[in-house]
C-alpha positions, 0 to 999 in steps of 0.5 A: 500500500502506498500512501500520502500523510499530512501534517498541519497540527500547528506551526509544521507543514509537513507530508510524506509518502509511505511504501507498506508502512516505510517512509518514501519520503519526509518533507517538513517546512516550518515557520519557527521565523514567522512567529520566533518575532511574537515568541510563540505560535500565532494561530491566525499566522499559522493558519494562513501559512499552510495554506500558502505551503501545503501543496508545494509541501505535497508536491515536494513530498511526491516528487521525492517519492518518485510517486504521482497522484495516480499511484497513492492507494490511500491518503491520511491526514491528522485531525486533532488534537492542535489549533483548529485553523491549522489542522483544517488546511491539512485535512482539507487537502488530503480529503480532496486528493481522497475525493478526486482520486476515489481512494480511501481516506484516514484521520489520524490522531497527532499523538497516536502519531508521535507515539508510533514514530519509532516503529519508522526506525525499528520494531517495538512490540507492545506493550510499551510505555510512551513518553509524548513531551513536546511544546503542547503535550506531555503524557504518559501511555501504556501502547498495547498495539494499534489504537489501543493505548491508554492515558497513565499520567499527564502534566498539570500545567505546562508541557515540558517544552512550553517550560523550556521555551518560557524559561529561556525567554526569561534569559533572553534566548529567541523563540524556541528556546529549548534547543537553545537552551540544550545548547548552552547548558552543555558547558554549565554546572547543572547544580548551581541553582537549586529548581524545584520537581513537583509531583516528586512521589514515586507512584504518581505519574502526572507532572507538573513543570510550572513550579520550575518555571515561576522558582527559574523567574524568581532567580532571574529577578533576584540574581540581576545581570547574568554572566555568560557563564551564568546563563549556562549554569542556568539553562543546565539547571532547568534543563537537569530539573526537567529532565529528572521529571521526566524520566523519573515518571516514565520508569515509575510508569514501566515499574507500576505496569509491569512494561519493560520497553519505553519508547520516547517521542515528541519534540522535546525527545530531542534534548541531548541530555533526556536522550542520555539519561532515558537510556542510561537509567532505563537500562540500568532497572532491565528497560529497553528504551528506544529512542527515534532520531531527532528528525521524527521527534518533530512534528512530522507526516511520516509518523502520522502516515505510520499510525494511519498504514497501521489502521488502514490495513485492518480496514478502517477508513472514515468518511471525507465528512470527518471534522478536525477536533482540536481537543481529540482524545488519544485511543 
């Protein structure tokens, strides 16, 4: 089965072409600089961009496949959760290639997505415990197999990057801040400044980051102008803090239901140093962790057209009435 997947949950254009279940092609265009001036994502602008992108970012991703519209056996697009305006340009695409070319069409879960990215690069069998960490979600799932996954804990407040990106702003660093960030705390003292985990207890799985955020604003104001070198130890203090979060959870999620495979996804599953320790430390409890490449930690049509071959080849499908569903619940 050859198929086309689209992406447009928030500020990534993305599509791709998938040969039963092996990735083709993976084109993404991003639009960090359109909105890196507001420093965060504008919906209305991201909205507008997709549609300015989406068929070039289509035709690219065809072109790299060496496939034509004639050769698609099916079409899949996510369609929830993200922001409304930009999940309906993707959508709407990919329902009408479906419609002129009569073949059938999948909605796909973004989550459903991520968690699915690694089976691009390497076969996990389930059941597996999922950490999806990025600027808008961090969850824990326990993955029994296709669509079957259940929700074992989620953060309170802010998504881990949302904490990175807030806390980098309060030094200074551009929109996204976390790969900043990740950057400069390779050179700093990770102990220097004392950072709070919430929701420390062994056998809780839900997280909470925006302890971290409010204690790092309240060092920034009492510590005045910060040395080059604090800056480092700063951003090493964070990065360590949010980190010890979450890979704490994620093993306590194995050890609770008895799993012994995690895989990482999401777009803060590119930290070099959450990268590290998720593998270090799960190996060190007899945890096999597996970890995608930083290219399919970002928001990507490849995962979604992974998720979307998965269900398409037991069958199912979904009329081109689908509606996006900026709130989707996963599984």
């Amino acid at each position: 089965m050859r198929l086309l997947a689209v992406e447009s949950s928030c500020d990534d254009t993305a599509a791709a072409v998938l040969q039963d279940g092996r990735a083709l092609s993976n084109v993404v265009s991003s639009q960090t600089d359109i909105h890196a001036a507001w420093g965060g994502v504008v919906p209305e602008l991201a909205s507008r961009n997709h549609a300015l992108t989406i068929i070039p970012v289509i035709q690219k991703a065809l072109l790299d496949a060496d496939t034509t519209l004639e050769q698609l056996d099916a079409v899949c697009a996510t369609h929830g959760p993200g922001l409304i305006g930009s999940l309906l340009v993707g959508l709407q695409a990919a329902k009408g290639i479906a419609y002129a070319r009569g073949i059938p069409f999948l909605g796909v879960n973004h989550l459903e997505g991520h968690l699915a990215a690694i089976q691009l690069e390497q076969e996990v069998p389930h059941p597996y415990v999922g950490l999806v960490c990025s600027g808008g979600h961090t969850a824990l799932y326990r993955v029994d197999g296709v669509g079957e996954i259940v929700l074992l804990g989620e953060t309170l407040d802010d998504a881990a990057g949302e904490a990175f990106d807030k806390t980098g702003k309060l030094i200074g660093l551009a929109y996204p801040g976390g790969a900043a960030m990740d950057a400069l705390a390779q050179s700093g003292n990770p102990t220097r400044f004392k950072l709070p985990r919430a929701l420390w207890d062994k056998d809780n799985l839900d997280f909470s980051f925006s302890g971290v955020k409010t204690a790092a604003r309240t060092l920034v104001q009492k510590h005045g102008a910060l040395s080059e070198q604090d800056r480092r130890d700063y951003c090493a203090s964070v990065r360590v803090a949010i980190v010890d979060a979450l890979v704490r959870k994620s093993l306590a999620a194995c050890r609770i239901h008895h799993v012994t495979h995690l895989v990482l996804a999401g777009g803060v599953a590119a930290n070099g140093l959450l990268r590290s320790r998720m593998e270090e430390d799960a190996r060190a409890v007899g945890i096999t962790a597996h970890i995608p490449s930083r290219a399919l930690c970002t928001d990507n049509a490849a995962m979604v057209g992974r998720a979307g071959w998965a269900r398409l080849v037991r069958g199912e499908t979904h009329a081109l009435s689908l509606d996006a569903d900026p709130s989707l619940p996963v599984g």
